[in-house]
VEXTORMI-11685 format. One line per 5 residues: number of its first residue (from 0); their letters; for each residue x, y, z of N, C-alpha, C. Coordinates in steps of 0.02 Angstrom, whole numbers, plus 50000, padded with zeros to 5 digits. Layout:
<pts>
NUM) A) X,Y,Z,X,Y,Z,X,Y,Z; ...
</pts>
This chain:
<pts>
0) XXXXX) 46496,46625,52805,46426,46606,52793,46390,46659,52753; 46405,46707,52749,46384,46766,52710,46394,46753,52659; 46450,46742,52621,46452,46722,52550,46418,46665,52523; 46408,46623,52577,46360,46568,52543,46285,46565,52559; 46256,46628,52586,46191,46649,52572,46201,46702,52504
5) XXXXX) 46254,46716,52481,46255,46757,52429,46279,46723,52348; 46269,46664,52375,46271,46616,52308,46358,46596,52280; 46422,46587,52346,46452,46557,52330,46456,46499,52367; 46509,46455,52343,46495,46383,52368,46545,46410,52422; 46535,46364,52498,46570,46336,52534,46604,46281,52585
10) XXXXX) 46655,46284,52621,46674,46235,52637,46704,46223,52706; 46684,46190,52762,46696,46192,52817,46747,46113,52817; 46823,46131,52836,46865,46076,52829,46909,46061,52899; 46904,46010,52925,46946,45995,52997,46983,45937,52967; 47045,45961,52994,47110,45924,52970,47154,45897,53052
15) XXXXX) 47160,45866,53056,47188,45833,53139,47219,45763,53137; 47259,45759,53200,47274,45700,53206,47210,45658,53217; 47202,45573,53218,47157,45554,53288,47150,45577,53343; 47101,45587,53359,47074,45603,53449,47071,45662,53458; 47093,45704,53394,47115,45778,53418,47062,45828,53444
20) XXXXX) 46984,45792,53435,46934,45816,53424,46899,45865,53377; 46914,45851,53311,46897,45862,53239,46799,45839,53246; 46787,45783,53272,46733,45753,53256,46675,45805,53321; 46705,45809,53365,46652,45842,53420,46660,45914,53421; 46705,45941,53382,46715,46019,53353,46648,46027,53306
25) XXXXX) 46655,45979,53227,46609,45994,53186,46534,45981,53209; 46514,45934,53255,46464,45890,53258,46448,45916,53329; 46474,45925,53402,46450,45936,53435,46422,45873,53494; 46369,45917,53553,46302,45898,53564,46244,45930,53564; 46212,45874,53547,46119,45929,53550,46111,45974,53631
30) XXXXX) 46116,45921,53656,46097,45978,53740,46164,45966,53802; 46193,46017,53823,46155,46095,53808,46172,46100,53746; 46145,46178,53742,46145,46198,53686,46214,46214,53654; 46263,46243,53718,46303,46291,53717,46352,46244,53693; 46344,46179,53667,46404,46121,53647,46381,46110,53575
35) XXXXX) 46328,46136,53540,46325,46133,53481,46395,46143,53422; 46403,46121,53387,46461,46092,53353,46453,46171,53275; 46515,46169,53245,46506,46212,53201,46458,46192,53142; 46453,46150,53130,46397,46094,53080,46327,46141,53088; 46293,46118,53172,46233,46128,53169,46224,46207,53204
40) XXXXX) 46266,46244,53202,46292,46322,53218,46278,46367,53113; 46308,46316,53087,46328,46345,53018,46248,46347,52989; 46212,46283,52991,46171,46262,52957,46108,46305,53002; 46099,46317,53059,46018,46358,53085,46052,46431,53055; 46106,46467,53048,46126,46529,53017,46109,46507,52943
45) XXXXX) 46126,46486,52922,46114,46476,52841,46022,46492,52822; 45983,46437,52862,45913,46444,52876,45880,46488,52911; 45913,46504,52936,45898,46589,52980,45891,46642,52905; 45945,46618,52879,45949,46688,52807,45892,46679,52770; 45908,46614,52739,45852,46582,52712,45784,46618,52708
50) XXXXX) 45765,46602,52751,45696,46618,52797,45685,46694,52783; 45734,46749,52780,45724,46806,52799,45723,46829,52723; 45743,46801,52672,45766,46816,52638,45710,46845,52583; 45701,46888,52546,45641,46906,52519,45657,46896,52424; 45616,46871,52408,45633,46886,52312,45702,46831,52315
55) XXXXX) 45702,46784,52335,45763,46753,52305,45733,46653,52322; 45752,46639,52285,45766,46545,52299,45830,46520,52294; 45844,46485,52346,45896,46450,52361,45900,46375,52380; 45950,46359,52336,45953,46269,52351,46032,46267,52385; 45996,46213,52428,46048,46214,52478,46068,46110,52482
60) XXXXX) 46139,46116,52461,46143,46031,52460,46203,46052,52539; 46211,46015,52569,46263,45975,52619,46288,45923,52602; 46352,45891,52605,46368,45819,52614,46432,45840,52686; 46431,45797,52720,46491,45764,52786,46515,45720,52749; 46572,45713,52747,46619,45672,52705,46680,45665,52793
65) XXXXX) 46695,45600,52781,46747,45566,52810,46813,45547,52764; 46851,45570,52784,46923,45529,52738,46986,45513,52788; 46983,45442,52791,47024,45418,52847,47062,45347,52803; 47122,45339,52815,47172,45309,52784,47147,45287,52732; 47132,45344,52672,47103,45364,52619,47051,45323,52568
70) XXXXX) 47014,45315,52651,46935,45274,52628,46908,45325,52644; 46841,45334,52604,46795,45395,52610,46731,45367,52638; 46694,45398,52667,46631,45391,52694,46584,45462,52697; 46544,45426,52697,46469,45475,52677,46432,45481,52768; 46451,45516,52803,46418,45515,52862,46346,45544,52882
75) XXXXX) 46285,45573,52815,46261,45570,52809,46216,45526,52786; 46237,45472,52763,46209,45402,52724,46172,45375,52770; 46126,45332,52737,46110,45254,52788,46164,45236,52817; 46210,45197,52785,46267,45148,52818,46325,45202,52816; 46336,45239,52881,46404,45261,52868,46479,45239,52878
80) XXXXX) 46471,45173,52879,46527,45142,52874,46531,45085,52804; 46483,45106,52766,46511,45094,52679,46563,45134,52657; 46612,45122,52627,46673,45146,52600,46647,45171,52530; 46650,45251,52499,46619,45280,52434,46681,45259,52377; 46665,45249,52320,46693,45224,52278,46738,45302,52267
</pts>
């Protein structure tokens, strides 16, 4: 996460069978706290820097991407069970 408050790109990737728990690793739960997922762990550190950060602007994009028997999905979307071209 340091390098990508320092202006390189990065990439948080879970690779698993089904069920392996890939989805409640990245994603989590809201309460408690202490089940927060690496997603919303990565992203209050990122904004933590952000915030602190003096003399600099930063744009910050996210996408969650799904790729499952190599249909893609946007799990940020409205409909996340539209298939992305």
């Amino acid at each position: 996460l340091q390098g990508v408050t320092e202006g390189y790109n990065g990439t948080i990737f879970a690779y698993g069978q089904t069920g392996s728990g890939k989805s409640f690793t990245m994603q989590g739960v809201v309460d408690p706290p202490t089940q927060k997922g690496i997603i919303p762990r990565a992203l209050e550190h990122i904004f933590e820097s952000v915030q602190c950060a003096e003399n600099a602007k930063f744009l910050v994009r996210a996408s969650y991407l799904e790729i499952y028997n190599e249909d893609i999905r946007d799990l940020l979307g409205a409909d996340t069970k539209q298939k992305l071209e």
